[in-house]
C-alpha positions in Angstrom: -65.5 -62.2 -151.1 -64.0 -63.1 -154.7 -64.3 -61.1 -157.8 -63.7 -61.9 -161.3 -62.3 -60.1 -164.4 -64.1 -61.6 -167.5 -63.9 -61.7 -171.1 -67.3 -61.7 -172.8 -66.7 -62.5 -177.2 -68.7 -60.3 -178.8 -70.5 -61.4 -182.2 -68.7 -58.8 -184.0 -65.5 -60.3 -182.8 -64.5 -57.4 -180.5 -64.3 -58.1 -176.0 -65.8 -56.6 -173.7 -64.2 -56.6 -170.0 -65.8 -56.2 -166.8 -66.3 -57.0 -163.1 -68.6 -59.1 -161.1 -68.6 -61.2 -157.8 -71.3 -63.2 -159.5 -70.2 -64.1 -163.3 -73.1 -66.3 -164.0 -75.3 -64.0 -163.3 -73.9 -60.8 -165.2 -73.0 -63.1 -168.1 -77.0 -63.4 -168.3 -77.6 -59.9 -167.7 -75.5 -58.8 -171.0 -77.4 -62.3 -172.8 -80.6 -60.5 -171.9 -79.9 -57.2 -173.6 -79.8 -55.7 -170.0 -75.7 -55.4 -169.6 -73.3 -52.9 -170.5 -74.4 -50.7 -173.1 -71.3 -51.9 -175.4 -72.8 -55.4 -175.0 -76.5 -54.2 -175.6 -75.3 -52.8 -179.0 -72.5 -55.8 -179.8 -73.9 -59.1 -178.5 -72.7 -61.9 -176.6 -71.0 -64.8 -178.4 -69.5 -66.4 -175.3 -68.0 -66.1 -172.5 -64.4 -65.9 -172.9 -62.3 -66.2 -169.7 -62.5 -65.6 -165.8 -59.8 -64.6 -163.8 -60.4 -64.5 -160.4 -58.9 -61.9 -157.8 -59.2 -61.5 -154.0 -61.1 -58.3 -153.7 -62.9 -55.9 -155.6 -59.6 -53.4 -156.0 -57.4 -56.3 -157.4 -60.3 -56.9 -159.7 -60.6 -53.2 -161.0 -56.8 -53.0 -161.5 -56.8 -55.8 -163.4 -59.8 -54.5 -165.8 -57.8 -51.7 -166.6 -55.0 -53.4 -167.1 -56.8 -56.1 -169.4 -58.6 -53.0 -170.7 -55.3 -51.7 -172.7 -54.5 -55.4 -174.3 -54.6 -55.7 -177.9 -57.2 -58.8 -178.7 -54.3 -60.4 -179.6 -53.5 -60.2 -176.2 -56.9 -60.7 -174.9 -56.9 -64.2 -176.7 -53.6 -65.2 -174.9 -55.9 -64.5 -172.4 -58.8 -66.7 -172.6 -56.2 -69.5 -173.5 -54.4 -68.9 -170.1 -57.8 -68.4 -168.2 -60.7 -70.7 -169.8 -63.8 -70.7 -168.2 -64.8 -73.5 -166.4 -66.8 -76.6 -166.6 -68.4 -75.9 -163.6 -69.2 -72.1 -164.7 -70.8 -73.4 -168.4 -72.9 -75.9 -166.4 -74.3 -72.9 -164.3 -74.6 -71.0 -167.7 -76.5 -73.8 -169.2 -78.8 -74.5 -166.2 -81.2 -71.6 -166.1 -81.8 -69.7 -162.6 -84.2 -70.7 -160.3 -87.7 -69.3 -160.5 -88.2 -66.5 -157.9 -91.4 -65.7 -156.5 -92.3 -62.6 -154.6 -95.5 -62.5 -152.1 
């Protein structure tokens, strides 16, 4: 199974960097309020950049690493990794309804 590193552009300017095997759907966890507790008190402007990885280890190394970047550095970043148009399209197409019994 795949996991991705991602950026997340706060509105205060500042990134926030995590892990997920499902970006879409963490990306709408920290939109809800319901994320990370740095993205509950700095918002979400946008999702910045995805980098994907093999494995859940690769991914965490690579967190760490991105972790220690300067945002300078994290910009390169989201240059060299841009999110996708097929990513924004899920973004933009809310989830489908679930319904419990």
């Amino acid at each position: 199974m795949a996991w991705f590193v991602y950026l997340i552009e706060c509105v205060n300017g500042s990134f926030y960097t995590g892990i997920s095997n499902d970006v879409a759907a963490r990306y709408r966890t920290h939109l809800a309020g319901k994320g990370a507790r740095y993205t509950r008190a700095n918002p979400p402007r946008r999702l910045a950049a995805v980098m994907p990885h093999p494995d859940r280890a690769s991914a965490s190394r690579a967190e760490y690493a991105v972790k220690q970047l300067s945002a300078v550095q994290k910009r390169g970043l989201c240059a060299q990794y841009p999110v996708s148009p097929a990513l924004l399209a899920e973004l933009i197409t809310p989830p489908p309804e679930t319904t419990t019994p």
